[in-house]
Each structure stands twice: as C-alpha cells, then as structure tokens.
C-alpha positions in Angstrom: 97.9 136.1 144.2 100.2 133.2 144.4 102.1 131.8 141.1 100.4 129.4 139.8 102.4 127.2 137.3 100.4 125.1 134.3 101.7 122.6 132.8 100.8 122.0 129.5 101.3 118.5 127.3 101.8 119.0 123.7 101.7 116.0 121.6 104.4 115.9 118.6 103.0 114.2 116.2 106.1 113.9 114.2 107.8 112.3 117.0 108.0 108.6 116.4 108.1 107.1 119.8 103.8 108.4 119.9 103.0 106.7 117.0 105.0 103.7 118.5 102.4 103.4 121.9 99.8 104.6 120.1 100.0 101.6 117.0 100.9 99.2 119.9 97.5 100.3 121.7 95.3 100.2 118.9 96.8 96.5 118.2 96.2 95.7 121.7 92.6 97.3 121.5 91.7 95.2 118.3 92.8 91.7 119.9 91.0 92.0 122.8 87.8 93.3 120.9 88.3 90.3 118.5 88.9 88.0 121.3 86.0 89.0 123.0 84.1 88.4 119.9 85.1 85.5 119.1 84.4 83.8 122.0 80.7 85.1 122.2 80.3 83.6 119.2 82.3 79.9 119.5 79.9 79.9 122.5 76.6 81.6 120.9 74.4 78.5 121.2 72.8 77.0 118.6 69.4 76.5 117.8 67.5 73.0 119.1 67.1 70.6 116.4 64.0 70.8 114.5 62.0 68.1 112.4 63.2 64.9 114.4 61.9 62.1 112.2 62.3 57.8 112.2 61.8 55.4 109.4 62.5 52.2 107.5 63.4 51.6 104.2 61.9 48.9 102.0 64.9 46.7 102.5 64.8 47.1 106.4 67.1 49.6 107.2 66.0 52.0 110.0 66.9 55.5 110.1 67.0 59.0 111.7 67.2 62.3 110.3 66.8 65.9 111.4 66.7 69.4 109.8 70.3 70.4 108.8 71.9 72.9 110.7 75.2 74.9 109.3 76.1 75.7 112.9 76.5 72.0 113.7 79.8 70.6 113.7 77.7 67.4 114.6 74.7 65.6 115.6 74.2 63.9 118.6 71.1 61.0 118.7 69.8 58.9 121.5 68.0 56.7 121.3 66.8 53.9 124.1 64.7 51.6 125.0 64.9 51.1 128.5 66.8 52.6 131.2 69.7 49.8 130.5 69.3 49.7 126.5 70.9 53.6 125.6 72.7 53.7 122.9 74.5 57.8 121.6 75.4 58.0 117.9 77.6 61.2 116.9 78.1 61.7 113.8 78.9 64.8 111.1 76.1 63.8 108.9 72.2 64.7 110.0 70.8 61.2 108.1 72.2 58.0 109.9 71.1 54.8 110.0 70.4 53.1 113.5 69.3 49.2 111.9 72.0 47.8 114.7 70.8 49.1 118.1 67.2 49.0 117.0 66.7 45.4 116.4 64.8 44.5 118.9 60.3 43.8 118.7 59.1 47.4 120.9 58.6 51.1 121.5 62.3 53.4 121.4 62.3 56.9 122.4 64.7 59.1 120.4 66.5 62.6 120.8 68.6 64.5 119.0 70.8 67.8 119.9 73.3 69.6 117.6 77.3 69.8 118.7 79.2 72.9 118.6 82.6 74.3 118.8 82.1 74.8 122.7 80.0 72.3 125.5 78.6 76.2 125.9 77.6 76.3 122.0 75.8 72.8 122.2 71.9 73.2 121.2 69.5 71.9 124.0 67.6 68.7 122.9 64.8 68.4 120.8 61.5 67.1 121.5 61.8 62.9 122.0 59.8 60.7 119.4 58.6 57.8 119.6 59.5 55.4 116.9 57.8 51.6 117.4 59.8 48.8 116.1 57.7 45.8 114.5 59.5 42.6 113.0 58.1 40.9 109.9 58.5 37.0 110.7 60.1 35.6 107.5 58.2 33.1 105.7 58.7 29.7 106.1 60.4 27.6 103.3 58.4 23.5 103.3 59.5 20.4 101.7 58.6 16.8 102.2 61.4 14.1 103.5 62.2 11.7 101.2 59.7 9.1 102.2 57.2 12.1 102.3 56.5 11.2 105.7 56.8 14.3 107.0 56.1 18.3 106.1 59.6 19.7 107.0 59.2 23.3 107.4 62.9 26.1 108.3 63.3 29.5 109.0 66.5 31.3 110.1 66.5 32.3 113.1 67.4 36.4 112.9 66.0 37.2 116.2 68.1 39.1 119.2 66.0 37.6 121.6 63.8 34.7 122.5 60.7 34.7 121.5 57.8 31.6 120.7 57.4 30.7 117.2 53.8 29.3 116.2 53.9 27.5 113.2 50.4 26.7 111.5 50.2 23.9 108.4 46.9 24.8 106.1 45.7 22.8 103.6 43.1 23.3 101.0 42.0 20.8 98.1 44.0 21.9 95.5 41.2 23.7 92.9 39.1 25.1 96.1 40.0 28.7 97.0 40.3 28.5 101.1 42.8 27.4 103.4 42.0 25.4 106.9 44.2 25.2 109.2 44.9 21.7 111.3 48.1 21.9 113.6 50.6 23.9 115.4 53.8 23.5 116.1 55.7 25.9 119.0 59.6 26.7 118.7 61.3 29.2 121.5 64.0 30.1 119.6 67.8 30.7 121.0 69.2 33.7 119.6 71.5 31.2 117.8 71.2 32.4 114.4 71.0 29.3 113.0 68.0 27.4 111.1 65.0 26.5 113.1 63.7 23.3 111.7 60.5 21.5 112.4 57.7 19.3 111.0 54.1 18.2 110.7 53.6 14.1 110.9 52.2 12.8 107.9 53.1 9.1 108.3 50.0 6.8 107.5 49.2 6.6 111.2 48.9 10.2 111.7 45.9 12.2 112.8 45.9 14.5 110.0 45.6 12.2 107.1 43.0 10.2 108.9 41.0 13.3 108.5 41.9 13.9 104.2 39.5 12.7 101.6 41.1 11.1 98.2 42.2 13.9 96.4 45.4 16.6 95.5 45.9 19.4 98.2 47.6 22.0 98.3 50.0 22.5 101.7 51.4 25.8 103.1 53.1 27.1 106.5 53.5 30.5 108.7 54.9 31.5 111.4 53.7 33.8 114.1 55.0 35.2 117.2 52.7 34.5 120.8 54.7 36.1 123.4 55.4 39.4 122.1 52.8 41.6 119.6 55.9 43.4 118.1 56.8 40.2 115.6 54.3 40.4 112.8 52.9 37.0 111.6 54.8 35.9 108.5 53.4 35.3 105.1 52.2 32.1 103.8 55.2 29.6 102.6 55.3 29.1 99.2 52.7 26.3 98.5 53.1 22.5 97.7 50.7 19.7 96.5 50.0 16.4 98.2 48.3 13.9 97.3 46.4 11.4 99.2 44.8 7.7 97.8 44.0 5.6 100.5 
C-alpha cells in the first residue's frame, strides 16, 4: 500500500496574524452587506401619491395638496392645460399654491408623483384630476360726469387674455323692486391691466331718457363675459339714483 501523506491545517487561535484576516473579512463582509442594503432601499420605490385634491380659497388663491408621504424628499405637480401650457412645481412641502399658472378661464388636468433619493426611488404618478377654473368678473364701479351727461362705468382689467366684456345698465324706479335692463355696451379687453372705462349716453337727446317717466331711479351696471363660459357674470355695481323732470 503506497504512503499516503495527509496534511492536516490546524488553526492557532492565539496566533495574531488569524485574527488579523479574519477581523479584516468580517469588516469586508459587513460593508458589502450594508452596501447592498442600502442601495435596495435608496432605491425601494415609493408608494404613488394618494388623495390628489384642487381648490380655491375665499380670497382666490388656488391650491393643490396630496396625502403626505415620509418617504418623499419632494413632490412633484403638473399641471396643464394644453399641450403648450405645462407648467412642473417641485417643492418639499405637499400643500402649494398654483394661483400664477392657473389664471386662465378653462379645464387643467393635474398630476402629482413623490421624489426620492434615487430617479429609481421616484413613485409613479397618481391618478390626473381635473380641476375647472371659473373667473368671477369684478363688479363694476358707476358715476355720473360732471354735467351728468353720461353713466361712466370702470373695471380693472385683471384678465391674461382677451376676452368681450358685456356691460348691461338697469334701471328701476327707485321704490319698485325690479330691475330692467335697456343697453349694452361691448369691450375686448387687451391684457393691459389697466382700467377699462366706458359709458351709457344720457344727454337730453338720448334714446334712453326719451323712454323715462318723471320720477327718481335707481341705476346699476354688470359685466359679463360672451366669448368664453369660464368668466362668471359680475355682480350688480353698487347702485345710484337719477332723477329725471322733463
């Protein structure tokens, strides 16, 4: 039978130069376990956005707001109009108000997704909303020229586009209790931001007195929009009282 030599390893545990590899591969083992855990979860996506909602405030401020999420580093909202009107806000808060983009008469879709450490991490988007736009027309302000020949009305124009501006002069006798209406008046306004001014005629030769028994009336003004349903018609100016003696 031939010689057959075994060789056999022993480990000395009291020899420093094993505890030296084996510290150094333990140290080695833990960062690369930690590594790889760390990356799975700076790239564990988050969860989509949940509770997308639009409003308006009282004072006219429009915002968004979405279910907070602790895993966000931030939120991303889109919203747009059309395919040329997109606008992105980013920001670290899940509230924010969107008044300067959406200031236009119409129908905005919005999104929302949640921002991560990683492009990996980011949450798909939500579901879109709809959030429909409509624009109270401010109420005229009226006064009479000093020779009371005409019914002056103004309103600012705060518009961001061009739309037509209908404005209607009622008149009532002064202790009835309903309006009638006798003329319009049609301003395109500019985008100028700047005071639209117009009036109704009430020179002796005009149509509308021709038509006014002796008495006091009372005179008001609004303003609606005709090209574009998303401008609500304004309220009633504050009133004033004429009075006619022929």
């Amino acid at each position: 039978m031939d010689n057959v030599t075994i060789c056999r390893m022993r480990i000395n545990f009291r020899d420093k130069k094993f505890w030296i590899i084996f510290g150094a591969s333990v140290i080695v083992a833990l960062a690369i376990l930690f590594t790889v855990l760390y990356f799975v979860d700076i790239n564990r996506k988050i969860d989509t956005p949940t509770n997308l909602s639009a409003y308006h405030t009282s004072t006219g401020e429009i915002y968004v707001q979405v279910d907070e999420n602790s895993d966000a580093l931030n939120y991303e909202f889109v919203v747009t109009k059309s395919e040329d009107i997109v606008r992105t806000f980013v920001s670290e808060n899940n509230v924010i108000e969107i008044s300067s983009f959406v200031n236009l008469g119409g129908d905005y879709s919005i999104k929302c997704k949640l921002l991560g450490k990683t492009e990996a991490s980011n949450s798909n988007y939500c579901e879109i909303i709809n959030y429909t736009n409509n624009i109270q027309i401010s109420a005229p302000t009226i006064h009479f020229n000093n020779d009371r020949t005409q019914l002056v009305f103004e309103i600012e124009d705060n518009y961001s586009e061009s739309i037509t501006l209908e404005f209607v002069l009622y008149y009532k006798v002064s202790d009835s209790g309903e309006f009638s209406t006798y003329d319009t008046f049609s301003i395109i306004t500019n985008d100028t931001h700047e005071a639209i001014v117009g009036y109704f005629d009430f020179s002796s030769s005009s149509a509308f007195l021709s038509l006014l028994e002796n008495g006091e009336y009372s005179l008001g003004v609004n303003a609606s929009c005709s090209n574009n349903d998303y401008y609500l018609t304004s309220y009633l100016s504050d009133q004033i009282t004429y009075l006619v003696a022929k």
